[in-house]
DSSP file (Angstrom, degrees, kcal/mol; ACC not computed):
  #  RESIDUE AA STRUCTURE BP1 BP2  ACC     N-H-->O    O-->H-N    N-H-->O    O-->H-N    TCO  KAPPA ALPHA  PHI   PSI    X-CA   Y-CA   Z-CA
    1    1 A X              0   0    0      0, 0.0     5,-0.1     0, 0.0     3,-0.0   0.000 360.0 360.0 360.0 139.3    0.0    0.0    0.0
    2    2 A X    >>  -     0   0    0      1,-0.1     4,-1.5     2,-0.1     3,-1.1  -0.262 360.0-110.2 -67.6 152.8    1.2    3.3   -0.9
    3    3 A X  H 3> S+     0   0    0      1,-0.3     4,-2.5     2,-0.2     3,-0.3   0.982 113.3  44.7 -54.9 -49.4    2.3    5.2    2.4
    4    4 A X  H 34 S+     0   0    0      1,-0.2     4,-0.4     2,-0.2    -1,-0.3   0.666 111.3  55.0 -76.0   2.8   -0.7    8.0    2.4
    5    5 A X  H <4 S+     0   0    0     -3,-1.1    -1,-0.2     2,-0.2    -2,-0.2   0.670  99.9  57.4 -72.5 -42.0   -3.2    5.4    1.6
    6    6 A X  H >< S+     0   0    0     -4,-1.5     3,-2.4    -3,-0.3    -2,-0.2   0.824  95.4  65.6 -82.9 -29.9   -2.3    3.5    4.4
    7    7 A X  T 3< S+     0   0    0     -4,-2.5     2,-0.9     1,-0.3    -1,-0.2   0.952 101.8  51.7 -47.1 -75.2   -3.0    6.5    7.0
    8    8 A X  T 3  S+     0   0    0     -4,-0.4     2,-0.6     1,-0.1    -1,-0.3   0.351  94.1  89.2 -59.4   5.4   -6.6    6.3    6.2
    9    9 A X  S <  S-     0   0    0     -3,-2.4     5,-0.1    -2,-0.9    -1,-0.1  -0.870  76.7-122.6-125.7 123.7   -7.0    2.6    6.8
   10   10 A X     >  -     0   0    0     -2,-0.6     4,-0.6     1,-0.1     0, 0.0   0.094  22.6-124.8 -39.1 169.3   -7.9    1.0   10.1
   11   11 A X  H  > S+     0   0    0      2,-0.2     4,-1.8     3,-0.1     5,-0.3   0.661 117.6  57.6 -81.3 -38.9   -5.2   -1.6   11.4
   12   12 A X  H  > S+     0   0    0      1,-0.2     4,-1.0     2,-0.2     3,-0.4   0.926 108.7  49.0 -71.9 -68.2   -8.0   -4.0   11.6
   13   13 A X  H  > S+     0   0    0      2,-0.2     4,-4.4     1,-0.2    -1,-0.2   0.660 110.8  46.2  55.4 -91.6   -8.6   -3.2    7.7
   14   14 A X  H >X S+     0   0    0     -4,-0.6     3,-1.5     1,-0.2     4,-0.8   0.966 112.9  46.6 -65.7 -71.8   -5.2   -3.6    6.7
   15   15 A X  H 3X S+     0   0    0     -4,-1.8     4,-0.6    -3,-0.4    -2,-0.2   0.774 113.1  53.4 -47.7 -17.3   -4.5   -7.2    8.7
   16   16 A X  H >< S+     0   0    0     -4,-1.0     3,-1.0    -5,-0.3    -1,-0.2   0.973 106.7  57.1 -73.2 -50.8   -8.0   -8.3    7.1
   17   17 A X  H << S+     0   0    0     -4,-4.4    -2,-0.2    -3,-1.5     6,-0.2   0.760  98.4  67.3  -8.8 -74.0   -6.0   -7.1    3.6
   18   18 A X  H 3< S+     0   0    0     -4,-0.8     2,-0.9     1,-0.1    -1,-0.3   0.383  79.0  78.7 -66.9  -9.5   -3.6   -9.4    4.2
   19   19 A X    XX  -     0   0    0     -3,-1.0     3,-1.5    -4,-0.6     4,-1.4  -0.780  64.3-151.6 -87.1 124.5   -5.0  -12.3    4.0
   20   20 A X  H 3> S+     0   0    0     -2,-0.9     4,-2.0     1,-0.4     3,-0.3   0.924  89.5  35.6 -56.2 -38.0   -5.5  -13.4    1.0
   21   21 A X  H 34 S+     0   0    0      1,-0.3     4,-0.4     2,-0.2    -1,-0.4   0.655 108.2  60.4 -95.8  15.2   -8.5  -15.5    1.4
   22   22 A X  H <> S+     0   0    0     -3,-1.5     4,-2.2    -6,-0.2    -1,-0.3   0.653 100.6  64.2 -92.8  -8.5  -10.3  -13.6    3.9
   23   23 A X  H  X S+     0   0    0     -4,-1.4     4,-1.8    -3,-0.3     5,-0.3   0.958 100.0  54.1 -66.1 -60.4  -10.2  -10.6    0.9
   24   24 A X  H  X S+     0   0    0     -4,-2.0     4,-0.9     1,-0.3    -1,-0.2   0.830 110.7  40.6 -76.6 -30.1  -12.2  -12.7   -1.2
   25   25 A X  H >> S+     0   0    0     -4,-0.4     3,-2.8     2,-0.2     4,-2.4   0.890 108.6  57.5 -79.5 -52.6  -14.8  -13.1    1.3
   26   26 A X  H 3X S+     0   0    0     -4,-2.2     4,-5.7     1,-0.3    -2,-0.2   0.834 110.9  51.7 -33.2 -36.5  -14.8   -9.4    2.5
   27   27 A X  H 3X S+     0   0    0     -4,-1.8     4,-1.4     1,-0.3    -1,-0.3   0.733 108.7  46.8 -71.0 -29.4  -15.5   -9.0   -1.2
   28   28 A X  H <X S+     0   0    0     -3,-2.8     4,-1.9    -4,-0.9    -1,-0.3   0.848 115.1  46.7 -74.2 -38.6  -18.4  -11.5   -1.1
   29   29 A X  H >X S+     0   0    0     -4,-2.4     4,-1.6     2,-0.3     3,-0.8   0.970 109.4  52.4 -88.4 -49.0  -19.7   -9.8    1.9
   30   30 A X  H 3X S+     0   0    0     -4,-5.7     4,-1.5    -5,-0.4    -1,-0.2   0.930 113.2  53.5 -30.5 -75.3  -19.3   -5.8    0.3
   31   31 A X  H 3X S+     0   0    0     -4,-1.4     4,-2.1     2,-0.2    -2,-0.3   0.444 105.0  44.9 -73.1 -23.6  -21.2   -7.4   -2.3
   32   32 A X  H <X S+     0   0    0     -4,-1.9     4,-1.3    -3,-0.8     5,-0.4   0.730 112.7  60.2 -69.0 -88.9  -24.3   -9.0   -0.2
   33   33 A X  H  < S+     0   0    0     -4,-1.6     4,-0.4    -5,-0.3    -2,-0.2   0.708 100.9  43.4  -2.6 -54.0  -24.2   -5.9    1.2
   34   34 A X  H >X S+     0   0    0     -4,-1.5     3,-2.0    -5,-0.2     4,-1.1   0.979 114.9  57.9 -52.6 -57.2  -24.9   -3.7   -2.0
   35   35 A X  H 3< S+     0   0    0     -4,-2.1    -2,-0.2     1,-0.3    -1,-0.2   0.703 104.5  43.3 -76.1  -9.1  -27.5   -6.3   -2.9
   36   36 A X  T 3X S+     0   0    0     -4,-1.3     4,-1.5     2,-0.2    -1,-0.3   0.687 108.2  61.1 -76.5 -14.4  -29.6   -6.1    0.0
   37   37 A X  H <> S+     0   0    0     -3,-2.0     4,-2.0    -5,-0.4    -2,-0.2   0.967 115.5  39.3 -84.1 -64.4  -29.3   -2.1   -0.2
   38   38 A X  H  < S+     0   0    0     -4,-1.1     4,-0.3     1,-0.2    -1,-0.2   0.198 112.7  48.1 -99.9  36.7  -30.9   -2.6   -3.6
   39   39 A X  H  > S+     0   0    0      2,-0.2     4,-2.2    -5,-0.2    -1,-0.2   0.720 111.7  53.2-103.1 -47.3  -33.4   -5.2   -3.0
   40   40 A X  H  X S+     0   0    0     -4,-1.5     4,-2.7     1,-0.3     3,-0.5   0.948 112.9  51.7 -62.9 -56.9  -34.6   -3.1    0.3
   41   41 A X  H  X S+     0   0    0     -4,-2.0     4,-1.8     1,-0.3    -1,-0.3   0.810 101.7  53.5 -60.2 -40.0  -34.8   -0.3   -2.3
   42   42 A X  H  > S+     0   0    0     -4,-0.3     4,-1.4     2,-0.2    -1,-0.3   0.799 108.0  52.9 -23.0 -50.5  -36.8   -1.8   -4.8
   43   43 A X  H  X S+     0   0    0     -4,-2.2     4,-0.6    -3,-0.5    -2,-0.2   0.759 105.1  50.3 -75.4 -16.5  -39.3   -2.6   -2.4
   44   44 A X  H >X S+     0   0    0     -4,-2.7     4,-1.5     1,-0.2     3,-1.4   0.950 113.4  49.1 -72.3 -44.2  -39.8    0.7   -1.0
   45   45 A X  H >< S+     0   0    0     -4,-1.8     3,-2.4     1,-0.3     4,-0.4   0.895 108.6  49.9 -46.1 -50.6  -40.2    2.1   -4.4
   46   46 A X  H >X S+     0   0    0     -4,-1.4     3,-1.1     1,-0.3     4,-0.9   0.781 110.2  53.6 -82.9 -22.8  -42.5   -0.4   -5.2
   47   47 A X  H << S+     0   0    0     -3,-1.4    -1,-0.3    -4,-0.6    -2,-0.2   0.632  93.7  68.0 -59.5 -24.2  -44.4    0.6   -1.9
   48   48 A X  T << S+     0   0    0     -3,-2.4    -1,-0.2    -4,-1.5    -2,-0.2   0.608  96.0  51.9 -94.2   4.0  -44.6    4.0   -2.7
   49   49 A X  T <4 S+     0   0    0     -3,-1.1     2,-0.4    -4,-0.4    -2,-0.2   0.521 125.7  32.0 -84.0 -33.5  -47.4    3.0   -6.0
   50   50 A X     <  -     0   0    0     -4,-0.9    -1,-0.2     1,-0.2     3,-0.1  -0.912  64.5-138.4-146.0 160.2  -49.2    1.1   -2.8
   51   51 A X  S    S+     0   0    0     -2,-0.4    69,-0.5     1,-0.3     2,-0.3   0.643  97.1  16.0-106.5 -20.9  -50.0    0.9    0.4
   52   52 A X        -     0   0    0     67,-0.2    -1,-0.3    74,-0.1     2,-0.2  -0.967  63.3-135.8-164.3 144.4  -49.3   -3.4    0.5
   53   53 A X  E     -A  118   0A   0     65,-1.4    65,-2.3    -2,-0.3     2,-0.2  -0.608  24.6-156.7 -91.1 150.0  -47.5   -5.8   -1.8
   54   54 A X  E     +A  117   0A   0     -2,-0.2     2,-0.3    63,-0.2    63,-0.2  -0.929  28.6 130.1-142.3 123.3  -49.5   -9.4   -2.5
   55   55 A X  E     -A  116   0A   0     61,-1.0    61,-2.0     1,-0.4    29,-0.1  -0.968  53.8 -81.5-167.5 148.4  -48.0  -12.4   -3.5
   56   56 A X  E     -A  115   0A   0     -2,-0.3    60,-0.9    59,-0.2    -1,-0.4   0.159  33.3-141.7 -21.6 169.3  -47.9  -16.1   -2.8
   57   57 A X  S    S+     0   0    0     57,-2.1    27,-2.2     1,-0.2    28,-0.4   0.509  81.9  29.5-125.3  23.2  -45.8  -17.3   -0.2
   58   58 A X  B     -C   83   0B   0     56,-0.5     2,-0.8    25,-0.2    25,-0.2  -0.983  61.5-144.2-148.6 153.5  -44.8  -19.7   -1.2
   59   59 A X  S    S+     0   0    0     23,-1.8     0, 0.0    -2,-0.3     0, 0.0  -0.946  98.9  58.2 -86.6 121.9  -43.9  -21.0   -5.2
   60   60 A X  S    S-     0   0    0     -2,-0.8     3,-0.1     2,-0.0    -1,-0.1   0.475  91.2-113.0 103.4  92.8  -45.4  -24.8   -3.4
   61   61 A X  S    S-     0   0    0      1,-0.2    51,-0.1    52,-0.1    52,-0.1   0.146  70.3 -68.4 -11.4 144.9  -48.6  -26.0   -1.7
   62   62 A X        -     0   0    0     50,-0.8     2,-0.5    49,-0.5    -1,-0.2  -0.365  57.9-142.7 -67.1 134.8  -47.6  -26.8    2.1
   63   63 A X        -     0   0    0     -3,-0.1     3,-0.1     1,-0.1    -1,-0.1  -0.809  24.3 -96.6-107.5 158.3  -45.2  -29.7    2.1
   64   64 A X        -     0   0    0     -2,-0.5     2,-0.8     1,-0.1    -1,-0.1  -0.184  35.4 -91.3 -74.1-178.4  -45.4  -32.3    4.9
   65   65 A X        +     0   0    0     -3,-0.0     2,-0.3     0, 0.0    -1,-0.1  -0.568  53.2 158.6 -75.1 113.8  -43.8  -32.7    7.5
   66   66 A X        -     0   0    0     -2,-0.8     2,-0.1    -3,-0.1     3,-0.1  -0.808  50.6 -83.4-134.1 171.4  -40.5  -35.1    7.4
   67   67 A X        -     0   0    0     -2,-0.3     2,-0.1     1,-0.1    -1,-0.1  -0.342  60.3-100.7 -60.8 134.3  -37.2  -35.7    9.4
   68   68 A X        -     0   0    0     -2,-0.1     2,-0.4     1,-0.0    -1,-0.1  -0.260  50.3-113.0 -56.3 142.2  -34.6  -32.9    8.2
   69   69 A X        -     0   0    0     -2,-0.1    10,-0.1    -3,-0.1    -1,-0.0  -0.787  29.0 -86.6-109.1 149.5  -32.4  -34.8    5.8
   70   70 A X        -     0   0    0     -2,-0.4     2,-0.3     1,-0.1     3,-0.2  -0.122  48.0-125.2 -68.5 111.6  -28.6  -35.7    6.2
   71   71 A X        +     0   0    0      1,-0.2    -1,-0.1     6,-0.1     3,-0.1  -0.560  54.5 146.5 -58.0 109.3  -26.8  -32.2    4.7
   72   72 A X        +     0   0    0     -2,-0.3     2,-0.2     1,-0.1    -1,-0.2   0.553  63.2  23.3-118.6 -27.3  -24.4  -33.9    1.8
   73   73 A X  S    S-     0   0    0     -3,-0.2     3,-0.4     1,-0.1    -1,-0.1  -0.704  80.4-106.3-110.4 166.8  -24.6  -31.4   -0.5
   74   74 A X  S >> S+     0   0    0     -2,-0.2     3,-5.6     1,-0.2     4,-0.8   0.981 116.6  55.7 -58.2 -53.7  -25.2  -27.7   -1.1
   75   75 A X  T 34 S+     0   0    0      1,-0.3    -1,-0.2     2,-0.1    -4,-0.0   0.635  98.6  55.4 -46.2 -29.8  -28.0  -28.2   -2.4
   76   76 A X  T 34 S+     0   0    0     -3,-0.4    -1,-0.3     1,-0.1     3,-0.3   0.220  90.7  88.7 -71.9  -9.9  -29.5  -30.1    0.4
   77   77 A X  T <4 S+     0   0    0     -3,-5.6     2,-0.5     1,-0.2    -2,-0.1   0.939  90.1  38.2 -50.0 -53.2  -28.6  -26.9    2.8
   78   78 A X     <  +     0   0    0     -4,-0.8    -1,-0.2     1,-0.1     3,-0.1  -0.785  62.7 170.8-122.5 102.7  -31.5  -25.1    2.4
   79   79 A X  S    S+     0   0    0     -2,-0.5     3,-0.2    -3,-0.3    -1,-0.1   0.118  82.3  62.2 -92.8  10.5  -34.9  -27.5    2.3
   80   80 A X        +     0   0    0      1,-0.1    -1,-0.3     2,-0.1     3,-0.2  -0.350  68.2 129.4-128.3  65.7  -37.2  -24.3    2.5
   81   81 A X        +     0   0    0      1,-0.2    -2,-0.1    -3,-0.1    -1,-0.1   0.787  66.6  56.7 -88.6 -26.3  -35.8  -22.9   -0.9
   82   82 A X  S    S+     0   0    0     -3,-0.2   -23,-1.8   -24,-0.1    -1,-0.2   0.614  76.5 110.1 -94.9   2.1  -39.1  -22.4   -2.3
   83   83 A X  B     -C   58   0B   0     -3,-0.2     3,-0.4   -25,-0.2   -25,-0.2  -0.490  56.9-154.5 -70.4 130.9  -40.4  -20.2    0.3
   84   84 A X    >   +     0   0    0    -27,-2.2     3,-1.0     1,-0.2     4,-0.2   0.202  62.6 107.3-112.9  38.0  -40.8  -16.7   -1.0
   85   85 A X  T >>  +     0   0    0    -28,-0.4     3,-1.2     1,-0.2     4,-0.7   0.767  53.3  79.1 -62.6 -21.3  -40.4  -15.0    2.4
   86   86 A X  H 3> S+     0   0    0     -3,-0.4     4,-1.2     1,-0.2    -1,-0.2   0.516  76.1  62.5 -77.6   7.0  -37.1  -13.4    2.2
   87   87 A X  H <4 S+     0   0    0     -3,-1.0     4,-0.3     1,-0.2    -1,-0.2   0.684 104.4  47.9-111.4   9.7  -37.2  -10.3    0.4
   88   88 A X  H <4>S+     0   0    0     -3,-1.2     5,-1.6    -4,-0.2    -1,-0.2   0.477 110.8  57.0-104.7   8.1  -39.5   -8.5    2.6
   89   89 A X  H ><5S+     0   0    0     -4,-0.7     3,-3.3     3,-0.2    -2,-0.2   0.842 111.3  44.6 -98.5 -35.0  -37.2   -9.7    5.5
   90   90 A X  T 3<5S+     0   0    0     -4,-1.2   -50,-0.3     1,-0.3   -51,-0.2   0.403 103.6  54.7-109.3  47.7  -34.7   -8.2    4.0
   91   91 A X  T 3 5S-     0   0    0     -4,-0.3    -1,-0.3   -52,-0.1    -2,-0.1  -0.078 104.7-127.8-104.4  20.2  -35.9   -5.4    3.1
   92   92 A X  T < 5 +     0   0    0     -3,-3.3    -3,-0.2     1,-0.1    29,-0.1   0.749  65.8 125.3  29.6  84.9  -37.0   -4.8    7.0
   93   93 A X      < -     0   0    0     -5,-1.6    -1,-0.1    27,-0.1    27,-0.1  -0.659  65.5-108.1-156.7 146.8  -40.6   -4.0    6.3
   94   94 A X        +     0   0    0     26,-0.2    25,-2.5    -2,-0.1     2,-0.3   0.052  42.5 165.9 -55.3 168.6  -43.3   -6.0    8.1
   95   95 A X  E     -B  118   0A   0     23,-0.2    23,-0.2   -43,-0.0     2,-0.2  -0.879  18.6-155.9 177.6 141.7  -45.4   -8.6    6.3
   96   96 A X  E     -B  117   0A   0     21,-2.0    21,-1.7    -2,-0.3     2,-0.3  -0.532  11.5-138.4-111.0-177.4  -47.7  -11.4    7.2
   97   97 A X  E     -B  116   0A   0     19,-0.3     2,-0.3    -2,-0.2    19,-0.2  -0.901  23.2-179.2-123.5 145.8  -49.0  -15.0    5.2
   98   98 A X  E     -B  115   0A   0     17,-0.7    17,-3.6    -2,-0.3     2,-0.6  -0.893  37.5 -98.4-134.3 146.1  -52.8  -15.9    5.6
   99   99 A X  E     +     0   0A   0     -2,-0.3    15,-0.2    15,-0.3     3,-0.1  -0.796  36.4 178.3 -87.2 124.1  -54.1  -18.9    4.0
  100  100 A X  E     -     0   0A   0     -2,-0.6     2,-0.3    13,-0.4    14,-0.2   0.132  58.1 -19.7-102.7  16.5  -55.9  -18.3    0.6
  101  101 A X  E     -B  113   0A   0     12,-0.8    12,-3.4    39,-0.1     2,-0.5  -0.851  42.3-116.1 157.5-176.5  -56.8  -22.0   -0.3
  102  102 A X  E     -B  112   0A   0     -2,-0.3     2,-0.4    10,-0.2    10,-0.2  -0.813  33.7-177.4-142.5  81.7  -56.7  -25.4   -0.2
  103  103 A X  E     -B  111   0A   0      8,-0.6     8,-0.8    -2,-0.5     2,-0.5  -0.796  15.3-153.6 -91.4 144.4  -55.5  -27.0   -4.0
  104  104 A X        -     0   0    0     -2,-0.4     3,-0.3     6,-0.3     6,-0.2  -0.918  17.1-128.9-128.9  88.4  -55.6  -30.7   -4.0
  105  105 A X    >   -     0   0    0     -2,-0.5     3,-2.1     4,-0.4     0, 0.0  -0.059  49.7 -65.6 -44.8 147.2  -52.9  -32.2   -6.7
  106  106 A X  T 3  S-     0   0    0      1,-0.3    -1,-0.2     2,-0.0     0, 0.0   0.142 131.1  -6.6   6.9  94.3  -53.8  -34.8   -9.2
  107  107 A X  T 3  S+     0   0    0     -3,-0.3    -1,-0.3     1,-0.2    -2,-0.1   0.823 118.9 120.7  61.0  39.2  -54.6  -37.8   -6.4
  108  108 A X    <   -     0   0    0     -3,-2.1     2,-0.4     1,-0.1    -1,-0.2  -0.412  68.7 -85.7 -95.0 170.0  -53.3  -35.5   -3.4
  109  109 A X        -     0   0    0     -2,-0.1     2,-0.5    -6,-0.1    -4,-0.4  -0.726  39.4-117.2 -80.7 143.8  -54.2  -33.8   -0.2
  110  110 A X        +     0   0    0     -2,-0.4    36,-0.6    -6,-0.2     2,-0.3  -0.876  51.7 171.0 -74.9 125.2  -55.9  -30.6   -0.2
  111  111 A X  E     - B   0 103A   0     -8,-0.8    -8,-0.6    -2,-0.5   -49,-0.5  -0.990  30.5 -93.9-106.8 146.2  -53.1  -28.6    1.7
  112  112 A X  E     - B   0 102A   0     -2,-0.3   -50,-0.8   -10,-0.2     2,-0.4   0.201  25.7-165.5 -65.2 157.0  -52.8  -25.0    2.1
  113  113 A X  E     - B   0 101A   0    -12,-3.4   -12,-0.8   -52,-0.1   -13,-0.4  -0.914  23.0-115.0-130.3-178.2  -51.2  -22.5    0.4
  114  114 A X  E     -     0   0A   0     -2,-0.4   -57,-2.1   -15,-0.2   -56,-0.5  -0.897   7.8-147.6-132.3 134.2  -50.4  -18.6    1.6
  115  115 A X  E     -AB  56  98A   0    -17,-3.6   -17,-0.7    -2,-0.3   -59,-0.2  -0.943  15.7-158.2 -72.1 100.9  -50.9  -15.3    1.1
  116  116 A X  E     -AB  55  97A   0    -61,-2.0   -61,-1.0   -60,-0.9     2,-0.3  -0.477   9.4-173.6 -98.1 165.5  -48.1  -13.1    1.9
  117  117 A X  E     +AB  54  96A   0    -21,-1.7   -21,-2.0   -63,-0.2     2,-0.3  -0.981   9.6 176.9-135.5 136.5  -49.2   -9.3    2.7
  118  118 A X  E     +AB  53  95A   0    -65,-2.3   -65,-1.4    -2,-0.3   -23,-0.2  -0.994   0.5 175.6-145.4 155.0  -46.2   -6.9    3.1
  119  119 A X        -     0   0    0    -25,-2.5   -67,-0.2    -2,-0.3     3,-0.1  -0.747  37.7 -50.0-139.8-169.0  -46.3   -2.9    3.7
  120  120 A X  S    S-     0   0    0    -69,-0.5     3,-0.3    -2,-0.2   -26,-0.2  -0.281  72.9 -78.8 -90.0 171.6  -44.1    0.0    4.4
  121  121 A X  S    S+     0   0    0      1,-0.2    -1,-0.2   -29,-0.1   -28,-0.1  -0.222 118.2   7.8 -86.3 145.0  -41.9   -0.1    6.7
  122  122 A X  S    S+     0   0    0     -3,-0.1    -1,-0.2     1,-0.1    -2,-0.1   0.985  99.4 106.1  59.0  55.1  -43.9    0.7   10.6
  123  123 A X     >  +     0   0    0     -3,-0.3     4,-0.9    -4,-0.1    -3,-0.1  -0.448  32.9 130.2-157.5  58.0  -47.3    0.4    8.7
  124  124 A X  H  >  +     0   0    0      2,-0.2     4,-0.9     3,-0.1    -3,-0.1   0.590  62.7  64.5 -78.8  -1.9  -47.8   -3.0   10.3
  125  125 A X  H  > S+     0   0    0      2,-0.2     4,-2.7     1,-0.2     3,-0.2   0.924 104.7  52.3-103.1 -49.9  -51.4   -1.9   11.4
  126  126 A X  H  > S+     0   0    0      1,-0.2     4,-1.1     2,-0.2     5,-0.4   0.901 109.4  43.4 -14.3 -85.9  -52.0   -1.8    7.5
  127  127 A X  H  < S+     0   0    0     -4,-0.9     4,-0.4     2,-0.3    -2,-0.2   0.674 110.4  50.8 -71.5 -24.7  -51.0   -4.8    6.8
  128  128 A X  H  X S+     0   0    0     -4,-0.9     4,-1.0     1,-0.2    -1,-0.2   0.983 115.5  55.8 -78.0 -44.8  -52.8   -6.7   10.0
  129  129 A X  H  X S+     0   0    0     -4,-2.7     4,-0.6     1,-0.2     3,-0.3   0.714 106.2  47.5 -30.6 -47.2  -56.0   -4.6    8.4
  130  130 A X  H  X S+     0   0    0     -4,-1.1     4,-1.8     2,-0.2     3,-0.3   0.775 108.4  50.2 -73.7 -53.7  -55.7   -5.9    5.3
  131  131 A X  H  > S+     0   0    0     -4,-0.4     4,-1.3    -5,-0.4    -1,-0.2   0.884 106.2  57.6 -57.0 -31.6  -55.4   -9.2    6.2
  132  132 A X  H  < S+     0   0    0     -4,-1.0     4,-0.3    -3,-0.3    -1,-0.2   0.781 104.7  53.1 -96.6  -7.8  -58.3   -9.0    8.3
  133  133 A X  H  X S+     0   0    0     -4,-0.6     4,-1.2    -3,-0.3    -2,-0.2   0.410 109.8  42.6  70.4 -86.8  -60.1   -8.0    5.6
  134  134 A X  H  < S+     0   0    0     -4,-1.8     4,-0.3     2,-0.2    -2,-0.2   0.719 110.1  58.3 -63.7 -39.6  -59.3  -10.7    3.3
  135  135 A X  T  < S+     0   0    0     -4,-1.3     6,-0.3     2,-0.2    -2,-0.2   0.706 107.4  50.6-111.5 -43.7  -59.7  -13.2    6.2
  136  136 A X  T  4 S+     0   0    0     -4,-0.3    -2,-0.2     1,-0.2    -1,-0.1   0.908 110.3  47.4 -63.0 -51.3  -63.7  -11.7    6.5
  137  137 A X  S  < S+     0   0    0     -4,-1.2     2,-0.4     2,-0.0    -2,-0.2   0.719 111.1  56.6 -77.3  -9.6  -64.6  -12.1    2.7
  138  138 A X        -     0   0    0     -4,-0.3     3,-0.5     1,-0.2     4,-0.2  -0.653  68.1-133.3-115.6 167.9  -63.3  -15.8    2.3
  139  139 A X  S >  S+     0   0    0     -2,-0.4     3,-1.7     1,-0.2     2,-1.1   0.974  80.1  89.3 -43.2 -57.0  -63.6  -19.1    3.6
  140  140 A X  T 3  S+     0   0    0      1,-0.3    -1,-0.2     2,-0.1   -41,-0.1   0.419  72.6  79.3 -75.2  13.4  -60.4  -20.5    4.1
  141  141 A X  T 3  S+     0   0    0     -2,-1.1    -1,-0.3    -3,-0.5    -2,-0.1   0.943 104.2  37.8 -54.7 -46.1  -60.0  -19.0    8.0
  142  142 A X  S <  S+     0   0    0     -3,-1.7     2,-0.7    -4,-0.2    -1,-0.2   0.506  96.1 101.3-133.6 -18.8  -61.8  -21.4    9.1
  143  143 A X        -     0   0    0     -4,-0.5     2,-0.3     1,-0.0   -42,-0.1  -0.664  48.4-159.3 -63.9 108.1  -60.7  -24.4    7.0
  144  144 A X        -     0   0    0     -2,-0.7    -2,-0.1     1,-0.1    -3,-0.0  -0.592  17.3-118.0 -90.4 134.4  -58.4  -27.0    8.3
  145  145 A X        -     0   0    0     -2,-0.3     2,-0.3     1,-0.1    -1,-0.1  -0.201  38.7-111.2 -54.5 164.5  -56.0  -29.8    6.3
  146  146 A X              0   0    0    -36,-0.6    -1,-0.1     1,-0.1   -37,-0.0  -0.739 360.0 360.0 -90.2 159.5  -56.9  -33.2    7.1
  147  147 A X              0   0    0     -2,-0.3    -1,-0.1     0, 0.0    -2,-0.0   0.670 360.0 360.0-116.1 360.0  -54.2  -34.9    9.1
């Protein structure tokens, strides 16, 4: 590092620097970083056409319940992959799921699927409104799986 460069960079910084492979994560980590800055931004924008986002919540019908299965791969890390909760957690703004029905595959169980409701950010009383709402005009409150 050039001498005046190095003034302006913490000690932790600089020993972080020097390792080679911990650079290449800091660089992964800058880089989460960005993209949650502009996922969080996306959603406000998209909040500022509407008072609540609506949208499945999941791309999947409720799966049952099984034993977690033996992690051998990546791919096997994360068993809730189709759940499409995460970009309103990280975009910190509240948001609920409600059940909007009960589809019953080609020689399946009817199991539920969700309705996620998500609003701007501290306008949870929106979003519980809305929900309750939804929850008034339909059936499926009150509807239960079989077990």
């Amino acid at each position: 590092m050039a001498s005046g460069v190095r003034d302006d960079v913490s000690h932790e910084y600089t020993c972080f620097m020097r390792r080679g492979e911990d650079a290449r994560l800091h660089g992964r980590f800058i880089r989460s970083v960005q993209v949650h800055g502009l996922l969080r931004q996306q959603v406000l924008q998209a909040l500022e056409q509407a008072d609540v986002l609506v949208q499945p919540t999941a791309g999947l019908v409720a799966q049952k319940v099984e034993p977690d299965p033996i992690i051998d791969s990546k791919t096997k890390t994360n068993r809730l992959s189709w759940l499409l909760t995460t970009t309103y957690s990280l975009a910190n703004v509240p948001a609920l799921s409600i059940p909007c029905g009960f589809p019953a595959p080609q020689g399946g169980t009817a199991l539920p699927i969700g309705l996620q409701i998500a609003g701007k950010p501290f306008a949870e009383v929106t979003v519980f409104k809305v929900a309750h709402a939804y929850e008034q005009q339909t059936p499926w409150l009150h509807q239960r799986p079989p077990l």
